[in-house]
ZAKE-704871 format. One record per residue (C-alpha): x negated, y negated, z. Coordinates in pm, whole numbers, padded with zeros to 5 digits, always signed. Example, Ala and Ser with C-alpha at 12.3 -4.5 7.8 and 13.67 -1.06 7.14 Angstrom:
-01230+00450+00780-01367+00106+00714
//
This chain:
-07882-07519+10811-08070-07868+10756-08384-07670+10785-08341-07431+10523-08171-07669+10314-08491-07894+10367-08721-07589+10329-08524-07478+09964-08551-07837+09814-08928-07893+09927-09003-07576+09723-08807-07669+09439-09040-07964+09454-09371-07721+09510-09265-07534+09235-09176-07774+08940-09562-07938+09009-09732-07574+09050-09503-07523+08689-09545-07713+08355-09262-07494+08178-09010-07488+08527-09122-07891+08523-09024-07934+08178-08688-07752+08265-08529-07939+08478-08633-08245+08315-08517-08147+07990-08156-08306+07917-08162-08144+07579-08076-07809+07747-07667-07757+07756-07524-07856+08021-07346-07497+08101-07684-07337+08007-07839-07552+08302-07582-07469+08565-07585-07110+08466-07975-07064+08467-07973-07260+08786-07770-07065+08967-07884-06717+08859-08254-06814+08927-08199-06946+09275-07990-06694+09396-08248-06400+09263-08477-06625+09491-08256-06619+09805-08157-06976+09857-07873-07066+10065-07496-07120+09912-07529-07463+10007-07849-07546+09855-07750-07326+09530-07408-07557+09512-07619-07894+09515-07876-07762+09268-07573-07667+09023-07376-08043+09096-07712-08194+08977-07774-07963+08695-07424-08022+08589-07456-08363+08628-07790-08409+08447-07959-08561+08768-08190-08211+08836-08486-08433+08697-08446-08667+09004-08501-08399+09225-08800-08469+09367-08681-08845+09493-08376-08653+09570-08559-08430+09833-08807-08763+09945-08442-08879+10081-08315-08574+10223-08632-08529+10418-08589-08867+10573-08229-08819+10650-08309-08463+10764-08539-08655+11012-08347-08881+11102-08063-08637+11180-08305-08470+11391-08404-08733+11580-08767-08762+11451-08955-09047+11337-09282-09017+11071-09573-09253+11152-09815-09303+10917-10157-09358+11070-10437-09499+10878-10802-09463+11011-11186-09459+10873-11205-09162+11040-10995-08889+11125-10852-08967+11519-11022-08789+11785-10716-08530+11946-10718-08783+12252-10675-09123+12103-10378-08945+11873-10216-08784+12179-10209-09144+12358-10109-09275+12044-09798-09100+12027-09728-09157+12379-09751-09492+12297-09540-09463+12033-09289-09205+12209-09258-09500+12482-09193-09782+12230-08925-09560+12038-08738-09504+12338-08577-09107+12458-08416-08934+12146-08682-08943+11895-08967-08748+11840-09302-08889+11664-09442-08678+11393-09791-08844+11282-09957-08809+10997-10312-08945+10926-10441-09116+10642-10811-09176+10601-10895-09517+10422-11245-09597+10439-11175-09978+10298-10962-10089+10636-11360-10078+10785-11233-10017+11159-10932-10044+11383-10621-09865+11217-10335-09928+11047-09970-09792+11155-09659-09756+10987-09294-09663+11079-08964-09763+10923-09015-10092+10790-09243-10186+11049-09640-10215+11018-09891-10338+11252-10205-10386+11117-10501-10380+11307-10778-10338+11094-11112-10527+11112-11022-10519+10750-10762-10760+10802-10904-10940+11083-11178-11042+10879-10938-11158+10605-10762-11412+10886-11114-11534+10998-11155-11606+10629-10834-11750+10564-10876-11999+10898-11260-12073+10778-11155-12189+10493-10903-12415+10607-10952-12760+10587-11067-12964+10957-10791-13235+11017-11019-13472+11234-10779-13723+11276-10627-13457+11521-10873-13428+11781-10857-13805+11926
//
């Protein structure tokens, strides 16, 4: 149920940017509130969404909050995750990472994580880290980009020598 739930909002989301006048909808708090919940309703059910997902749009149509639904479904996904047991790494490269060095990487990752969670990467390409990569889970981040690297060098370079230290 998750799933489809998941699957319904993320093409609510699709939808409202492929849209300018289904966009404008639900961000338009000028529309009456029964209007809203009525339109919302009929239009999702004619396109076969779940009861549960239907309900949830119609709460935040009534409630004037359908605008938000695109952080709305940012949320869900991570809870929907989360529920699941699965854990989005973010991955930031020059280049995209040969299949090898991303299937070590997750075993890496996988071991570090501990049993229960599954790794879902996703690669970024950033041609301005210069080398090395960059990855990201939770609140964590562990930079290891020449980018970077070169940016301590710089930062110790430029500190001043204390001379009186070295007797």
């Amino acid at each position: 149920m998750v799933d489809k739930v998941e699957s319904e909002i993320l093409d609510i989301v699709e939808a409202s940017k492929r849209s300018p006048l289904f966009s404008q909808f639900i961000k338009d708090l000028s529309v009456p509130r029964e209007t809203r919940v009525k339109a919302v309703k009929e239009v999702f059910a004619e396109a076969g969404f779940s009861d549960t997902t239907k309900n949830f749009l119609a709460v935040l149509a009534d409630n004037g909050r359908l605008r938000h639904v695109e952080r709305i479904s940012k949320r869900f996904v991570e809870l929907a995750m989360a529920h699941k047991g699965e854990v989005k790494v973010i991955v930031t490269t020059v280049i995209p990472l040969p299949a090898e060095e991303e299937k070590e990487l997750k075993q890496t990752l996988q071991e570090i994580l501990g049993q229960g969670k599954t790794v879902i990467i996703e690669q970024k390409i950033d041609p301005s880290i210069l080398g090395g990569l960059v990855v990201e889970f939770g609140q964590k981040v562990f930079d290891m980009s020449i980018k970077t690297r070169a940016k301590q060098m710089e930062n110790f370079l430029r500190e001043p020598i204390n001379f009186g230290s070295l007797k």
